[in-house]
N, C-alpha and C positions, 0 to 999 in steps of 0.2 A: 587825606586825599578825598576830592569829595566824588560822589558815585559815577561811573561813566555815563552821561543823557542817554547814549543808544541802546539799551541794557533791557528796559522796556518800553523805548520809544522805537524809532526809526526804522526798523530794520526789516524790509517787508520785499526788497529786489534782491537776493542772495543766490551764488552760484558755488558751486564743490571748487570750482577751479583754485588754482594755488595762485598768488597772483606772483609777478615775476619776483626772482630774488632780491636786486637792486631796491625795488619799490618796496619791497618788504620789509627790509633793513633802515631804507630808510625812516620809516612808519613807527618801528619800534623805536629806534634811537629817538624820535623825537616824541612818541608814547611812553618814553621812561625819563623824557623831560617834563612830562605833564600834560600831555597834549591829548587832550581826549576825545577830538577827531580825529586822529590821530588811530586812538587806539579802537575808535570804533570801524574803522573802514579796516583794520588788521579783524576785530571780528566776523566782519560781514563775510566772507567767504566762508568761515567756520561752525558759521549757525543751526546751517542743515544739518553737517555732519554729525554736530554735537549732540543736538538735540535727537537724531534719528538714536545716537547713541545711547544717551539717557534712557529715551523711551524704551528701547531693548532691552535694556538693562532693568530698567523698575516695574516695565509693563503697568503705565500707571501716566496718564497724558498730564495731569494736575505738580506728580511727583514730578516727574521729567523737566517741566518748565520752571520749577523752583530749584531743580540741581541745575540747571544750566543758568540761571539767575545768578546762582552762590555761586557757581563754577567762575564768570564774568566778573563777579567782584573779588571772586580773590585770586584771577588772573590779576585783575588791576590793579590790585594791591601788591604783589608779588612781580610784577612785571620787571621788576630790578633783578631778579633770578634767573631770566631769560639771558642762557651764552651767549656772547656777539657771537655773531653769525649762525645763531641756530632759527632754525624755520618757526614761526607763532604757531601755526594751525598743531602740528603734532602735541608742541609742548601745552597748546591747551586741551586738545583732545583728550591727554593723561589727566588734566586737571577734573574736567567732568567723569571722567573715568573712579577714579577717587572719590569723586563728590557723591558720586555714586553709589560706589562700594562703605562708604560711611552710611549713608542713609540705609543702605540695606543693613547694615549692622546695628543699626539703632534699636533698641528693644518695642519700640510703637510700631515699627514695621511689623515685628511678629505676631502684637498685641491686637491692633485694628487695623484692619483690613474693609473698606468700604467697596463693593465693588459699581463698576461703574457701568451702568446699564446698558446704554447704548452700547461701548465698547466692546460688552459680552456677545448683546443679539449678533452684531458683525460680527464678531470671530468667529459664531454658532453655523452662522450662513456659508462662512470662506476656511471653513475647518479642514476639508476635504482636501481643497486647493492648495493650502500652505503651509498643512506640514505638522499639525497640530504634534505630533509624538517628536519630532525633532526637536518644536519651540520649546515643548518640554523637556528634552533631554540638553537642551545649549544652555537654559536656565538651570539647570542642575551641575553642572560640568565648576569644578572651582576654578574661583572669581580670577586668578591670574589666566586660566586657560578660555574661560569665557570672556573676556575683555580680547583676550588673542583673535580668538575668531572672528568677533563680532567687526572688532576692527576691519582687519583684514576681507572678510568676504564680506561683513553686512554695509560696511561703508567702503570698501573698496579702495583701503587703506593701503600703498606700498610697504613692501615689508620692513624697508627703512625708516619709515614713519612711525609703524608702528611698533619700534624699537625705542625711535626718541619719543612715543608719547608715555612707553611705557619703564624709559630709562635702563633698559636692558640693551644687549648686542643681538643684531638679526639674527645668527644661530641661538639665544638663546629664545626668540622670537619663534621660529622654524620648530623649536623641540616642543613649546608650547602647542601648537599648532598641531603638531603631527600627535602630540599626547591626546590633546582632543578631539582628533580626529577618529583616532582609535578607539576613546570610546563613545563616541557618535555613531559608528559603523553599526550596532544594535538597532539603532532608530531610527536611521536612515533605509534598512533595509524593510524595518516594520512600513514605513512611508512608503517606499517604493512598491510594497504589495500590495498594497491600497490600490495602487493608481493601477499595475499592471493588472489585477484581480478584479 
């Protein structure tokens, strides 16, 4: 199958919204016949999410748009895995999710680390604001319970979503969540001192 054009072409008008079921279904059925307008107007809605995701996850704006690249082609490749009548956006969310979770596992991850100039001075200036002990303890939290959250609150994931992106059942969704909640509560309150002190 040859690459989807909107992958790193087109794709510059995108919104969160889910588009309606009907037209979704339709989109797939005829993006698992090959249709690769088709499959790209099924990613345009996805793009934000995915990629706010990625970027959470690897803290690395270069990494993030190569896992969401490779995430896009092997949706597209895979797109015959997709259950009739399951929703695209979750089932690729888990894909970047994963794409993810591999890159951080690679041993070049551990090995070099380039840091990124610009990126740092910003965080340096809005560290105060956003939580700096938290971002580091949601980075720290394992990868099935940091995927949970990040879902959920940083992209604002229902929690049935973030069941089928993560192929689990919403209680077992809910017990990730509440695991890392508890131990977030450390760093959340280190944060809050900050602010009220």
């Amino acid at each position: 199958m040859a690459n989807p054009p909107g992958v790193a072409g087109r794709m510059n008008e995108h919104t969160d919204a889910r588009m309606e079921e009907g037209a979704e279904q339709a989109l797939i059925t005829r993006a698992k016949a090959g249709d690769q307008v088709a499959y790209e107007r099924l990613l345009e809605p996805a793009v934000r999410s995915a990629t706010r995701l990625a970027f959470a996850m690897l803290r690395d704006r270069s990494e993030a748009e190569d896992a969401f690249q490779e995430s896009a082609l092997r949706a597209w490749r895979r797109l015959q895995n997709l259950r009739d009548g399951s929703p695209f956006q979750p089932w690729f969310i888990g894909i970047v999710a994963n794409q993810c979770r591999e890159i951080r596992r690679g041993k070049w991850w551990h090995v070099v680390r380039l840091p990124d100039v610009n990126e740092r001075q910003v965080a340096a200036e809005t560290d105060w604001f956003e939580g700096q002990d938290l971002r580091r303890a949601v980075m720290r939290l394992p990868d099935d319970q940091r995927v949970a959250i990040l879902m959920h609150f940083h992209l604002d994931m229902p929690l049935s979503d973030v069941a089928v992106a993560l192929g689990i059942s919403v209680p077992g969704v809910k017990t990730r969540i509440n695991r890392a909640l508890k131990r977030l509560r450390p760093a959340m309150a280190v944060s809050e001192a900050r602010v009220d002190g």
